[in-house]
C-alpha positions as CSV (number, residue, x, y, z in Angstrom):
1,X,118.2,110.8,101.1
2,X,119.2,112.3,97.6
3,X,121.5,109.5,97.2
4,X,118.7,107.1,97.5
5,X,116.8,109.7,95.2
6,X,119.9,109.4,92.8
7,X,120.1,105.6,93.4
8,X,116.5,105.2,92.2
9,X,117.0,107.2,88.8
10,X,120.0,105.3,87.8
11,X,117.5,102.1,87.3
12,X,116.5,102.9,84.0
13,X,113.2,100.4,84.8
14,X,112.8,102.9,87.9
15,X,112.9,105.9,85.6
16,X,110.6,104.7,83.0
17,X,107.9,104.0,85.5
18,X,108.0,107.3,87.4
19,X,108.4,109.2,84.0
20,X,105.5,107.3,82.8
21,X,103.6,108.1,86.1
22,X,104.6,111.9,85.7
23,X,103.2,111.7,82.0
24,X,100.1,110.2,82.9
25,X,99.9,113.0,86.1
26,X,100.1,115.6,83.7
27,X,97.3,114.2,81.3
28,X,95.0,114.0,83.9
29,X,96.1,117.8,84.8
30,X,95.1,118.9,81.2
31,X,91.9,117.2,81.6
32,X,91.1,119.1,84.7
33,X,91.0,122.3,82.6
34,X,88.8,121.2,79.9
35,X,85.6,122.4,81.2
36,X,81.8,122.7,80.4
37,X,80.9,125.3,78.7
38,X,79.2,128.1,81.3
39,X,78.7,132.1,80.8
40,X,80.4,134.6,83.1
41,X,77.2,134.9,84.9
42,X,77.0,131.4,86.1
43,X,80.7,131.0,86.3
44,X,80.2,133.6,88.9
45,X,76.9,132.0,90.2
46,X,79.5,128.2,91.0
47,X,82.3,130.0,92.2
48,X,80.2,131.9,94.4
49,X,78.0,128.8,95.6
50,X,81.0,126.4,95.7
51,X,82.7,129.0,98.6
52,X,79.7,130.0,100.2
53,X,79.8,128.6,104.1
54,X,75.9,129.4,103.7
55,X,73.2,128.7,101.1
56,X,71.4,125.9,103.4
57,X,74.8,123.8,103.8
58,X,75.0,123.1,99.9
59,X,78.4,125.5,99.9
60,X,79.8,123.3,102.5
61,X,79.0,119.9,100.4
62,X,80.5,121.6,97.3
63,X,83.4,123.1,99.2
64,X,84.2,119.2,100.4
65,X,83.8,117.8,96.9
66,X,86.0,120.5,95.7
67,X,88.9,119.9,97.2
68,X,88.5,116.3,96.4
69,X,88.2,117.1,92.4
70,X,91.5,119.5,93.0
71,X,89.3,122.7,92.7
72,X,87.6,120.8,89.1
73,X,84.5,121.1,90.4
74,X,84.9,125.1,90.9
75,X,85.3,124.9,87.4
76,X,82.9,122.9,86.1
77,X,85.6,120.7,84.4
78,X,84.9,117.4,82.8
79,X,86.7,115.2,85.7
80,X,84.9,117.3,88.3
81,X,83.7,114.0,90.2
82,X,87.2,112.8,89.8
83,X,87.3,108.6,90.5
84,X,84.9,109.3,93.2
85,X,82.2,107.3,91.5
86,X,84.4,104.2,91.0
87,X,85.4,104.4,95.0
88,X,81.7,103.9,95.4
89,X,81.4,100.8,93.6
90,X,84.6,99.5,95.0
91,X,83.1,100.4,98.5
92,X,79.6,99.1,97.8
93,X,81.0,95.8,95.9
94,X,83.2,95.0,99.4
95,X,80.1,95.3,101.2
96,X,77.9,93.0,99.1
97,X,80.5,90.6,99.1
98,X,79.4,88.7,102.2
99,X,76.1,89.4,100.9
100,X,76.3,87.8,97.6
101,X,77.9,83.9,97.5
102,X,78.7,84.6,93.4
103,X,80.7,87.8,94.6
104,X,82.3,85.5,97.5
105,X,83.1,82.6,94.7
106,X,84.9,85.6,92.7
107,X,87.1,86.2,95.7
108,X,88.2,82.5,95.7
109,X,89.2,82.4,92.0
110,X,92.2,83.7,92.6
111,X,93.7,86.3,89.6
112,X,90.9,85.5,87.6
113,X,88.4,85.9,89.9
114,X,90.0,89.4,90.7
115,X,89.8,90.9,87.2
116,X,86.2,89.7,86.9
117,X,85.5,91.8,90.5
118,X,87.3,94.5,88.8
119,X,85.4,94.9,85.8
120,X,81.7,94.1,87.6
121,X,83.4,97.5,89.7
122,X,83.7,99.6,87.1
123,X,80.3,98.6,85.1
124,X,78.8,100.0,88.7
125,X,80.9,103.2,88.2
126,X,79.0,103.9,84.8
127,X,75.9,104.5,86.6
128,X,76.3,105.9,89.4
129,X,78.8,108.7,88.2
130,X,75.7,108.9,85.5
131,X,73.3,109.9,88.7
132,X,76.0,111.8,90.6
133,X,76.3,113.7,87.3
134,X,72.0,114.2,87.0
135,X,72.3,115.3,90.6
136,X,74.9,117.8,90.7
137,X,73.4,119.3,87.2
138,X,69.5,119.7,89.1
139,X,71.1,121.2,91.6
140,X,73.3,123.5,89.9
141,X,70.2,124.1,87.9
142,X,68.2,125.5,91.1
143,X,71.0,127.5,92.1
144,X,71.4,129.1,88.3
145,X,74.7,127.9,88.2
146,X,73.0,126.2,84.6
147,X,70.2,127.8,83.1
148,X,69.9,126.3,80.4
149,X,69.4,122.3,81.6
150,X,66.7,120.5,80.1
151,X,66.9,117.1,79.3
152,X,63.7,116.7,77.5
153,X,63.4,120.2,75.7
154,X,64.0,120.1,71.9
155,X,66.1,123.4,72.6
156,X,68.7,122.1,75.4
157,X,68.2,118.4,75.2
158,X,71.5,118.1,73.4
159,X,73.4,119.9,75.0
160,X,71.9,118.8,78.3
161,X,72.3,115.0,77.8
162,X,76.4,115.8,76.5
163,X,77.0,117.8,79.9
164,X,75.9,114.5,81.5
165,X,78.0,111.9,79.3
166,X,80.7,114.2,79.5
167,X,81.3,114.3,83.0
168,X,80.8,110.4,83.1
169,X,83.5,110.1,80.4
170,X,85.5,112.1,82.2
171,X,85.3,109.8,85.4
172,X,86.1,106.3,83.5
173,X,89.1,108.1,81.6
174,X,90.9,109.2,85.1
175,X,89.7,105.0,86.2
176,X,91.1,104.3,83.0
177,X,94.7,106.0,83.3
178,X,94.8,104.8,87.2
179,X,95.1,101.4,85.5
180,X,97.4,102.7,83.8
181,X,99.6,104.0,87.0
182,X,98.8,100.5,89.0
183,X,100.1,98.4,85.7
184,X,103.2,100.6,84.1
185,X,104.1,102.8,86.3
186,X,104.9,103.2,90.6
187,X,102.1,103.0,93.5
188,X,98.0,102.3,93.4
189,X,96.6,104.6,90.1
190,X,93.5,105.5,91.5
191,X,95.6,106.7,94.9
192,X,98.0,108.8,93.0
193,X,95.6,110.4,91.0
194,X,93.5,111.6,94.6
195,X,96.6,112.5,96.2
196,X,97.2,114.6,93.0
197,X,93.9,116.2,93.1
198,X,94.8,117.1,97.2
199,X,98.5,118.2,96.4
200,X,96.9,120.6,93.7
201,X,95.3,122.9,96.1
202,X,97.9,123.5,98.1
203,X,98.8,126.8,96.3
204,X,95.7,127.9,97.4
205,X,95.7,127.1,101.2
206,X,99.3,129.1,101.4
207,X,97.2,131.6,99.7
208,X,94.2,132.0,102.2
209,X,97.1,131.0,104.6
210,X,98.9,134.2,104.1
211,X,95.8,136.5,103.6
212,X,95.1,135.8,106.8
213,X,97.8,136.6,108.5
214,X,98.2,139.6,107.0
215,X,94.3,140.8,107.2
216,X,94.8,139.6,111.0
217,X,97.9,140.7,112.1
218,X,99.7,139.2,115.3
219,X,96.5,136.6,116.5
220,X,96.2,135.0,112.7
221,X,99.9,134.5,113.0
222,X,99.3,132.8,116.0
223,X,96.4,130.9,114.9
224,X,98.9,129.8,111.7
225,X,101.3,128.3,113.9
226,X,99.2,126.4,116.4
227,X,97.4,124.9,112.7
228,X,101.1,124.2,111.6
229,X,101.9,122.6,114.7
230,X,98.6,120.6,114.8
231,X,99.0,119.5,111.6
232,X,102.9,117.8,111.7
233,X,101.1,115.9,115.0
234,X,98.3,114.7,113.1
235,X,100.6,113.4,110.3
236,X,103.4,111.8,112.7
237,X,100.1,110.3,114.5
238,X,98.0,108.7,110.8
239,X,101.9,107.4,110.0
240,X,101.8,105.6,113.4
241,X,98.2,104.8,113.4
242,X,98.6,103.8,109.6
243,X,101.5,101.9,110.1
244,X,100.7,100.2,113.8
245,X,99.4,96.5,114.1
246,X,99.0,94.0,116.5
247,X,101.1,91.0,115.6
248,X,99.4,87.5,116.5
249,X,102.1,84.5,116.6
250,X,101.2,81.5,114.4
251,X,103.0,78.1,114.3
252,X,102.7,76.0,110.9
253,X,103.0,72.3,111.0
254,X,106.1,71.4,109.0
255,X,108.2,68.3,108.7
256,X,111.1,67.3,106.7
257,X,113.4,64.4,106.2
258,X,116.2,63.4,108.1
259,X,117.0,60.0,106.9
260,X,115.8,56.9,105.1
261,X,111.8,56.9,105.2
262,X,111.9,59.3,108.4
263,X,110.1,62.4,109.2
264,X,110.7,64.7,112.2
265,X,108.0,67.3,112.8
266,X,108.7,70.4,113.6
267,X,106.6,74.0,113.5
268,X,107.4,77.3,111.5
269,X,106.4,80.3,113.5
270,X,105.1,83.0,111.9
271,X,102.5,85.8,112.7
272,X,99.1,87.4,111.8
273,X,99.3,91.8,111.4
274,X,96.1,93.0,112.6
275,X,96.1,97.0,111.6
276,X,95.5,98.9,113.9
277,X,93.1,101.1,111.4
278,X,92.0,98.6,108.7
279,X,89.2,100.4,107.7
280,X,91.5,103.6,106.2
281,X,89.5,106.7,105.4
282,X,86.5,105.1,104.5
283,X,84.8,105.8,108.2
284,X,85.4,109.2,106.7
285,X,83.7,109.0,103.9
286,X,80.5,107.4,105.0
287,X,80.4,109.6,107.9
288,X,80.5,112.8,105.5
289,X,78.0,111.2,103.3
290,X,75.6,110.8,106.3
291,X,75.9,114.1,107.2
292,X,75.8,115.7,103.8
293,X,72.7,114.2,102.8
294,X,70.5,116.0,105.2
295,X,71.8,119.1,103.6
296,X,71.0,118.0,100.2
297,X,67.1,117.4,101.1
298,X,66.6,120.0,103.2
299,X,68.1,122.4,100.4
300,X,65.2,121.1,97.7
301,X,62.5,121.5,101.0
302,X,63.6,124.9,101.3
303,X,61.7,125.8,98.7
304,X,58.4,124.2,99.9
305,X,55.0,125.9,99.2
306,X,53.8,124.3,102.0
307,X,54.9,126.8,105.2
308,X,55.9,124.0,108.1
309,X,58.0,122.0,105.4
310,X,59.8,124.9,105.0
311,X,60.2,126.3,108.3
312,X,61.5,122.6,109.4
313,X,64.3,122.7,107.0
314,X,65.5,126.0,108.1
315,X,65.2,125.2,111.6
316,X,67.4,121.7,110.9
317,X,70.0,124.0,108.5
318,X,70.3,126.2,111.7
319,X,70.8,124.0,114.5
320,X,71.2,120.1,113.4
321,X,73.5,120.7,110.4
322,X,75.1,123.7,111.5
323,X,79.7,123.5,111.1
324,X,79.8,125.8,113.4
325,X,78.5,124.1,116.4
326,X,79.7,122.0,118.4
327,X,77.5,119.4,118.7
328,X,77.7,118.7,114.7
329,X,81.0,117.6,115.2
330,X,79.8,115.8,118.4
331,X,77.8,113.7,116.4
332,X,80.2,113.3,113.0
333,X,82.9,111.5,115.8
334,X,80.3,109.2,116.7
335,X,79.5,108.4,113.4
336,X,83.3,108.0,112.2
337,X,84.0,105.8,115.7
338,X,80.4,103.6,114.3
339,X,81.4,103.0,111.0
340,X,84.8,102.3,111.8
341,X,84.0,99.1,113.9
342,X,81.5,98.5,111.3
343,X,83.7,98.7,108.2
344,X,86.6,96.4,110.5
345,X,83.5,93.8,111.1
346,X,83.2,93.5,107.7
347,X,86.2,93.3,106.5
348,X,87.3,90.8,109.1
349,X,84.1,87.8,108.4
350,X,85.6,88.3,104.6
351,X,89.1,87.4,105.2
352,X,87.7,84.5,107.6
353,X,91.2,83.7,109.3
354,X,90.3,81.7,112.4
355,X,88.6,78.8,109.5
356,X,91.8,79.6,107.2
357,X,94.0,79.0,109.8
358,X,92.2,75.7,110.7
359,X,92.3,74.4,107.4
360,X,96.1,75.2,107.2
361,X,96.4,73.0,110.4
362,X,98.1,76.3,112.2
363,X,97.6,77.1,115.4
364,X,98.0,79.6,117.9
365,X,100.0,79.1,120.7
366,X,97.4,78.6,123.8
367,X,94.4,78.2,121.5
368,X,92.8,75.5,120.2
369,X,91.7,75.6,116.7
370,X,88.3,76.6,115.9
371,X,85.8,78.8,117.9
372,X,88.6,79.5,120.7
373,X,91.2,80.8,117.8
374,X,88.1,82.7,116.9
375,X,86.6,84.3,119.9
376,X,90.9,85.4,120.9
377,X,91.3,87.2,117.7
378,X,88.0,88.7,118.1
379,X,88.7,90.1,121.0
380,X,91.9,91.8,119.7
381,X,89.8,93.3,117.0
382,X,87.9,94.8,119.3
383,X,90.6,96.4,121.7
384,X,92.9,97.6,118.7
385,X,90.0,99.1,116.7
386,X,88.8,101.2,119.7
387,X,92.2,102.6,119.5
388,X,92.1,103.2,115.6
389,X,88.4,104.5,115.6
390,X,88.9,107.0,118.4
391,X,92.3,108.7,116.2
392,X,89.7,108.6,113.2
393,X,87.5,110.5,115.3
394,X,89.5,112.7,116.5
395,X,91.3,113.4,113.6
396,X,87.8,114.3,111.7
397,X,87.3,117.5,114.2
398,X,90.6,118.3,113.7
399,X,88.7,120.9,111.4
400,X,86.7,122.3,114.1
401,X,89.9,123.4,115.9
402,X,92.4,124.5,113.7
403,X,91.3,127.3,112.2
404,X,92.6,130.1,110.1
405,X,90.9,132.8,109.8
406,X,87.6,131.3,109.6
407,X,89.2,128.8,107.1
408,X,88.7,125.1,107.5
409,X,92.4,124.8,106.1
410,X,92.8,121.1,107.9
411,X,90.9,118.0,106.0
412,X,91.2,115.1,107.7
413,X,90.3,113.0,105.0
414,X,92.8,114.9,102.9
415,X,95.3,113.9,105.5
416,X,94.7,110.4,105.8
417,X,94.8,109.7,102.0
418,X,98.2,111.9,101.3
419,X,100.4,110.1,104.2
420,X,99.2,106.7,103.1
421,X,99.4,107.0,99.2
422,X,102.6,108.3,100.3
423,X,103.5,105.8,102.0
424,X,102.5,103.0,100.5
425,X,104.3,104.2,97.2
426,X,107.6,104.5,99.1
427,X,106.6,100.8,100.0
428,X,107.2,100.2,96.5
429,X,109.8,101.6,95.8
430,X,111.6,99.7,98.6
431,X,110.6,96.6,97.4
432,X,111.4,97.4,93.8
433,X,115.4,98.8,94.9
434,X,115.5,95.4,96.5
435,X,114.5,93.4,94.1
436,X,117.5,95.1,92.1
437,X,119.7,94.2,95.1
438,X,120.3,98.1,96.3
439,X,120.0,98.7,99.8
440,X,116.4,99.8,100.5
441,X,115.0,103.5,100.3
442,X,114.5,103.7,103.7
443,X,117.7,102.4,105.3
């Protein structure tokens, strides 16, 4: 391994791009500690809030978001909301795309058409990070995390409207330099700066780690090494979930000359890879999102004048959107196992291979071309993404069971995105050392 690690630095095309990467990693680091201005009272009031397990659920929404932002949002820092935002759009533009024939045209273009789906993306981002930011500043406002937000009095309007272009500046920078990553330096931009933002709170799980076993004595120990060991079987399982796919066979019409004015047919053989998990950690995502939003409403109802409101959104923070039953997690697997076959659905009447295949004039040995081809691959969506949504599933109440010390120290989320920016940039680097005609980084 460190003669593959040495191997790679000699390239001085290597080096430049992984110093470049470093550079830009380190930039985005500084930016993470230039943060809105608060007093010590309401830096108290966030940190305080943003830990809380209680507080109606909001602590638990902040908590998530936090480790997300690599503990920016804690701070109050300008890329608290980290690329978040652009995910969105990227998320919401896929699923409009069968929606919208202009957005399905785009796909078609080829590179051009790409870079135009980019930049519709991030004009998408600008706004919605613009009502992520409005929302996060109301409700730090009700909690007192900001006392002084008021977007329409003459005393605070300032100040008010540049916490909220700040925060959305700080989102399109960090989309800005993961542009940068994808097109000078090594792996996907926008993945590299997430997995940064994880990586950056692992001081502070060895931290609550540690003070937990020695607040706890002999059973936290215990309850540390059943996490450890849960957690090396949940990464060897996302590699092999991540990395598993069903490979369909596929034979290409070819034919090439053997003599004066003759042709001899023959077929190429090749194969479709169907992922096993196609839909990544989105499932995740919109699953959390589902979840989190109760928490957000009942919160503002909480406050009701009017008495039943406001016994109803108790009642629902106590038993329907409780962590720490059982049934909560009960229903988030559903929901990651739901949108997992939905997001794979989607995903697959995009790429439309059974009518690509077709017009190629493949076929697949047994099939005929058309609605059989079709109905065949179909069906081994179906069976391999039952496979890939139940890991998901289980994977998301991972958290649930390995506990330390009352610390939900496992994200699965977390998880999923580390091992496959991880892998996926070791990907690259393969294919780069090959390029260069070394032997790959891997072998």
């Amino acid at each position: 391994m460190w003669e593959k690690l040495r191997s790679i630095w000699t390239v001085p095309d290597l080096r430049k791009k992984i110093l470049f990467t470093l550079g830009i990693l380190l930039v985005f680091r500084v930016l993470a500690h230039i943060n809105v201005p608060l007093n010590a009272a309401e830096q108290k009031a966030l940190s305080g809030l943003v830990n809380s397990n209680s507080s109606g659920g909001i602590g638990q929404l902040l908590g998530l978001m936090d480790v997300f932002s690599g503990g920016s949002l804690q701070s109050f820092s300008i890329v608290s909301f980290s690329v978040y935002p652009y995910i969105t759009a990227t998320i919401v533009m896929q699923l409009l795309q069968p929606i919208i024939p202009a957005l399905q045209n785009l796909s078609a273009q080829g590179e051009s058409g790409r870079l135009r789906f980019s930049q519709i993306t991030r004009i998408i981002a600008v706004p919605l990070a613009f009502l992520q930011a409005l929302g996060q500043a109301a409700l730090f406002q009700q909690e007192q995390v900001l006392t002084n937000f008021n977007l329409f009095s003459s005393q605070y309007a300032l100040q008010s409207w540049g916490i909220l272009f700040s925060l959305v500046a700080g989102t399109m920078i960090l989309v800005w330099l993961g542009e940068l990553i994808t097109e000078k330096g090594i792996g996907n931009g926008i993945s590299i700066i997430i997995l940064a933002n994880i990586l950056s709170n692992l001081p502070k799980y060895v931290s609550q780690g540690v003070t937990a076993a020695q607040s706890g004595g002999g059973q936290a120990v215990v309850s540390i090494g059943v996490f450890l060991i849960i957690g090396v079987i949940t990464i060897i399982g996302i590699v092999y979930i991540y990395l598993g796919q069903r490979r369909v066979p596929v034979q290409y019409p070819t034919k090439r000359s053997v003599g004066r004015g003759m042709l001899v047919g023959s077929a190429q053989t090749t194969y479709i890879p169907m992922q096993i998990n196609s839909a990544g950690m989105i499932p995740l995502i919109f699953a959390s999102s589902m979840l989190l939003f109760p928490t957000v409403i009942v919160r503002y109802l909480s406050t009701s004048s009017v008495a039943w409101i406001k016994d109803t959104s108790l009642w629902i923070s106590l038993y329907v959107i409780n962590t720490n039953d059982w049934w909560y997690w009960a229903i988030n697997f559903l929901l990651v196992v739901a949108f997992t076959y939905f997001y794979a659905y989607v995903m697959w009447q995009q790429q439309n291979i059974p009518e690509n295949l077709q017009k190629q004039g493949a076929f697949i040995p047994g099939y005929r071309p058309g609605e059989p081809t079709s109905r065949y691959l179909f069906n081994i969506l179906n069976r391999i993404t039952l496979a890939g949504a139940l890991f998901l599933g289980l994977v998301t109440i991972l958290p649930f069971i390995a506990r330390v010390g009352g610390n939900q120290l496992l994200s699965a989320a977390s998880l999923l995105i580390a091992v496959g920016v991880v892998l996926d940039t070791v990907r690259q680097l393969e294919s780069q050392m090959v390029m260069r005609n070394y032997s790959g980084f891997l072998s």
